[in-house]
C-alpha positions in Angstrom: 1.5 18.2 -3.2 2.1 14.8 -4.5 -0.7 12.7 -3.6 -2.4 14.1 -6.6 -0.3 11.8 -9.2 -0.9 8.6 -7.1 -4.4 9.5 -7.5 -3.8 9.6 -11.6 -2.3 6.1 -11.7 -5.2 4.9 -9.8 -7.5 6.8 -12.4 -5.4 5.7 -15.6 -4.7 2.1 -14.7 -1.8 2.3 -16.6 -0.6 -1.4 -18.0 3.6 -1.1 -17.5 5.8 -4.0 -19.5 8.3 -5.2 -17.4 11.1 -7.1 -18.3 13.0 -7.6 -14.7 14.5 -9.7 -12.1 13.4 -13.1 -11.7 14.1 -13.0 -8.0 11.4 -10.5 -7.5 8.9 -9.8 -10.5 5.6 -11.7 -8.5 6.3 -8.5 -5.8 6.8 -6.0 -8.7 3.3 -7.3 -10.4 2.0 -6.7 -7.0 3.2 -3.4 -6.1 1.9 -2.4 -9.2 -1.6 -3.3 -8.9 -1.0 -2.1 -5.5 -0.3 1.6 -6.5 -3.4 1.1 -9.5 -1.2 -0.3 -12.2 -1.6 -2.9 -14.4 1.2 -5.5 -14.6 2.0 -7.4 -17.8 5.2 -9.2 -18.1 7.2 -10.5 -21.2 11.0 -10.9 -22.1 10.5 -13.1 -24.9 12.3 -11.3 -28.0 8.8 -12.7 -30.4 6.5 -11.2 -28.0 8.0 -7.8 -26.5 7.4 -5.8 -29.2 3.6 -6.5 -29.4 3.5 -6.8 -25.4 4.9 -3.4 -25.7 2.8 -2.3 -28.3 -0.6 -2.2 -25.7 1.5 -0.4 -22.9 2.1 2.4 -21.9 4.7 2.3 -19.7 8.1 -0.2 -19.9 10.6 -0.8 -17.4 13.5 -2.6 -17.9 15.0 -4.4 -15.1 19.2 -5.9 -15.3 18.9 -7.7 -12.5 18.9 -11.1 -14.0 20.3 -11.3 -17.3 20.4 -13.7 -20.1 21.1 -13.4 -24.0 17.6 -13.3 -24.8 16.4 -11.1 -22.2 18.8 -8.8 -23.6 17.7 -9.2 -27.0 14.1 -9.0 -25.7 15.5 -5.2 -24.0 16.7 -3.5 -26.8 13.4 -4.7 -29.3 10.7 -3.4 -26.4 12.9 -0.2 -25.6 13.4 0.6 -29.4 9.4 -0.3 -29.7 9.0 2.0 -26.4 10.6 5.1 -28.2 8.8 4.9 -31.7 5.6 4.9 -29.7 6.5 7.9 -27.5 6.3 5.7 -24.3 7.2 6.0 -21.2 11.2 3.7 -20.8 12.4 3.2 -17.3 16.3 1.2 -16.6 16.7 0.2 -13.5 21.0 -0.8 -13.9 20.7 -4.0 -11.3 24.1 -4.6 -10.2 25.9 -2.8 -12.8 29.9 -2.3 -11.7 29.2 -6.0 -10.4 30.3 -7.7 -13.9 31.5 -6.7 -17.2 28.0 -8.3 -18.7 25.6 -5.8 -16.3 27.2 -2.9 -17.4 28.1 -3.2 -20.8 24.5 -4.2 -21.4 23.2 -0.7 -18.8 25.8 1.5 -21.2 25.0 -0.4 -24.4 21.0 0.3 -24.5 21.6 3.8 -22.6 23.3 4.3 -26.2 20.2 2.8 -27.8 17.4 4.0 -26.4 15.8 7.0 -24.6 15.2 6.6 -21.1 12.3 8.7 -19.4 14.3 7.5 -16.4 17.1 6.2 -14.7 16.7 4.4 -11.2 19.3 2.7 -9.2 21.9 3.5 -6.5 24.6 5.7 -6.1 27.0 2.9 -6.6 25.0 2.0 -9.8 24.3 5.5 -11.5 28.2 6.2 -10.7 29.4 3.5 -12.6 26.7 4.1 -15.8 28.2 8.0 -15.4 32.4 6.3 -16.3 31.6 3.1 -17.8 33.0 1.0 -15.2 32.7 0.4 -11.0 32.7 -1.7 -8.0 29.2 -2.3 -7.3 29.1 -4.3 -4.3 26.7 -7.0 -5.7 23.2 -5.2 -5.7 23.9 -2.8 -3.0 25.9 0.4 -2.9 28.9 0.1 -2.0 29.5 2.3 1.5 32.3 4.7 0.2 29.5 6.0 -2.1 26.7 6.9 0.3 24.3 9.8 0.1 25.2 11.6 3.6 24.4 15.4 4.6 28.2 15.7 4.1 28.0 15.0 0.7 24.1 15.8 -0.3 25.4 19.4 -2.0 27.5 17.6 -3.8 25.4 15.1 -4.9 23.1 16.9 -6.0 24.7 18.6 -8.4 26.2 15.7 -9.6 22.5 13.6 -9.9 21.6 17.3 -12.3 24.5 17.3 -14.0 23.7 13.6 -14.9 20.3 14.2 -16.1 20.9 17.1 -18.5 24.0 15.1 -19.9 20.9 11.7 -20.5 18.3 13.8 -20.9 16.3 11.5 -18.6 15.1 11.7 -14.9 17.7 10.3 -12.6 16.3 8.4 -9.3 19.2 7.6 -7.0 17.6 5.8 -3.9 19.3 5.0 -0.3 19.5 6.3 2.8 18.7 9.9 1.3 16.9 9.5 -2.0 17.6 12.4 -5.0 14.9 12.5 -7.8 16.0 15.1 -10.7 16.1 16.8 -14.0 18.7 19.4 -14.9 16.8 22.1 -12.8 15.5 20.5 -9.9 16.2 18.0 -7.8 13.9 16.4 -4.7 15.8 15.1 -2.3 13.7 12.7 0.3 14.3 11.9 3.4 11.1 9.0 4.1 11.8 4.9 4.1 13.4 2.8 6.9 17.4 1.2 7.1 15.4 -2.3 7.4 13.7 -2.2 3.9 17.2 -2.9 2.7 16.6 -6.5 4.5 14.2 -7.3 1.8 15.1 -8.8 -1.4 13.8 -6.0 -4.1 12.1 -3.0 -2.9 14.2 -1.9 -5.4 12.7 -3.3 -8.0 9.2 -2.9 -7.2 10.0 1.2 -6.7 11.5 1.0 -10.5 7.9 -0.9 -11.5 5.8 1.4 -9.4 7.9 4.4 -10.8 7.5 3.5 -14.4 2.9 3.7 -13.4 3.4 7.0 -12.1 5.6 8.1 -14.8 3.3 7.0 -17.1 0.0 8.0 -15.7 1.2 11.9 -15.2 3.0 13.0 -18.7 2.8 16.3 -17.8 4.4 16.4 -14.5 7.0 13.4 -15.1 9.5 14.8 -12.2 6.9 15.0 -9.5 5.8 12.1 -10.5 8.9 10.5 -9.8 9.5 12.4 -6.6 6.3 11.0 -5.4 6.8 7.2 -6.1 9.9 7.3 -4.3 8.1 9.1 -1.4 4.7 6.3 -1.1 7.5 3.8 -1.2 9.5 5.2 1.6 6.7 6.0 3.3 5.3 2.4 2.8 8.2 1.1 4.5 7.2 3.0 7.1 3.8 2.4 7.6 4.6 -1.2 7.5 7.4 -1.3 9.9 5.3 0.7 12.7 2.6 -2.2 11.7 4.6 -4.8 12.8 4.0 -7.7 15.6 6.3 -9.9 18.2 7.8 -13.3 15.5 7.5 -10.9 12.2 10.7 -10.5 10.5 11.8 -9.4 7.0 8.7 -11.7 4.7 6.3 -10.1 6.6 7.7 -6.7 5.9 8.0 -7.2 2.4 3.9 -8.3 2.6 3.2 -5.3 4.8 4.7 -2.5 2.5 3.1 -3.4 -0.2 -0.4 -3.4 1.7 0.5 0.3 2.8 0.8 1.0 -0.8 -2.4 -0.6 -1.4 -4.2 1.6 1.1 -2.2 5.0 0.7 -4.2 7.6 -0.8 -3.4 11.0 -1.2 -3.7 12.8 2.1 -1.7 10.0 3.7 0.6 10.5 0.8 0.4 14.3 0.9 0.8 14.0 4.9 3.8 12.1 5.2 6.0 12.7 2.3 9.2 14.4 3.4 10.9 16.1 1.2 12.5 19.3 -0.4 13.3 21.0 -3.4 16.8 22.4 -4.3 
């Protein structure tokens, strides 16, 4: 069951470097403590490497890009691998601009991702090099549907025996994998995609989870995707008359706060092919 490896982040505290999207890095500091992580955040070039140093966890974020934050990406990410630590990319918009995803192919060449989080939309166009990324969101010819899930899924293994890295592909239907198995969860809510970057925070709260269970690093990933789903649940059936998406955002990150594992364990819906 996979309450078990939200109980290890809450037992490890593990401190995750992020170097993510300006739009939303206060809610991933806070889903992070939410889950039990520690937050610590850094994309100075002069200061990742040490920031990284004291961590074990690192995710790396696209979603708002500049020539130093770039720089900063590669230095913590190489760091990150001669360590042995946990590297998450989450490929923010990549297909939307020829900057997003040469710099998603250009450190995928560099460094050695743990994991890979993002949409279809996104992790299609790291798979060719190229795509049409509708800004941030998937674009609608590449959903996830029971049409298309047997195909998908061989396609999300595929990928991760090709990057040797877990490959997270989050919608509608979510697919966590590694070349042998793939989870593919069915728990969230259509209105989460209201709020800017519950994204984002599931790539932070991915990389604790990853981090605090070395031993079980696919399950672990399965089961953030899962308490964030399920979050979104939680906090939408929470909600009152004059509460709109702010609120939301507030409320799923309290249900990860007060999720433990037989909540987790209980309402996680998922399967295994």
């Amino acid at each position: 069951m996979l309450g078990a490896y939200l109980e290890n982040v809450r037992k490890n505290v593990p401190l995750v470097h992020n170097i993510t999207n300006y739009m939303t890095v206060n809610d991933v500091a806070n889903v992070i403590l939410a889950c039990g992580g520690s937050p610590i955040m850094s994309d100075e070039p002069e200061d990742v490497e040490d920031i990284t140093s004291i961590c074990s966890g690192l995710n790396i974020n696209i979603g708002t890009l500049h020539k130093r934050s770039i720089e900063a990406m590669f230095r913590a990410g190489r760091k990150a691998n001669a360590l042995n630590h946990v590297v998450l990319l989450d490929p923010v918009g990549a297909g939307a601009s020829h900057l997003r995803t040469d710099t998603a192919v250009r450190l995928m060449e560099a460094i050695r991702f743990t994991a890979i989080r993002g949409n279809i939309s996104e992790i299609k166009t790291l798979a060719v090099g190229s795509g049409t990324t509708k800004g941030v969101d998937a674009d609608v010819a590449d959903a996830i549907s029971e049409d298309t899930l047997e195909a998908s899924v061989r396609f999300v293994k595929a990928l991760s025996a090709k990057w040797d890295s877990i490959i997270a592909i989050t919608g509608a239907i979510d697919l966590v994998a590694d070349a042998e198995r793939c989870f593919v969860i069915r728990n969230g809510r259509a209105e989460m995609g209201r709020i800017t970057g519950t994204g984002c925070q599931l790539s932070g709260m991915m990389t604790a989870f990853l981090a605090a269970n070395p031993d079980a690093r696919l399950e672990a990933a399965a089961a953030a995707v899962c308490a964030m789903g399920l979050a979104g649940e939680i906090g939408w059936s929470h909600r009152q008359p004059g509460e709109g998406n702010s609120t939301y955002r507030n409320r799923i990150i309290d249900a990860i706060y007060n999720m433990d594992k037989d909540t987790l364990d209980q309402g996680a819906r998922y399967e295994i092919r």
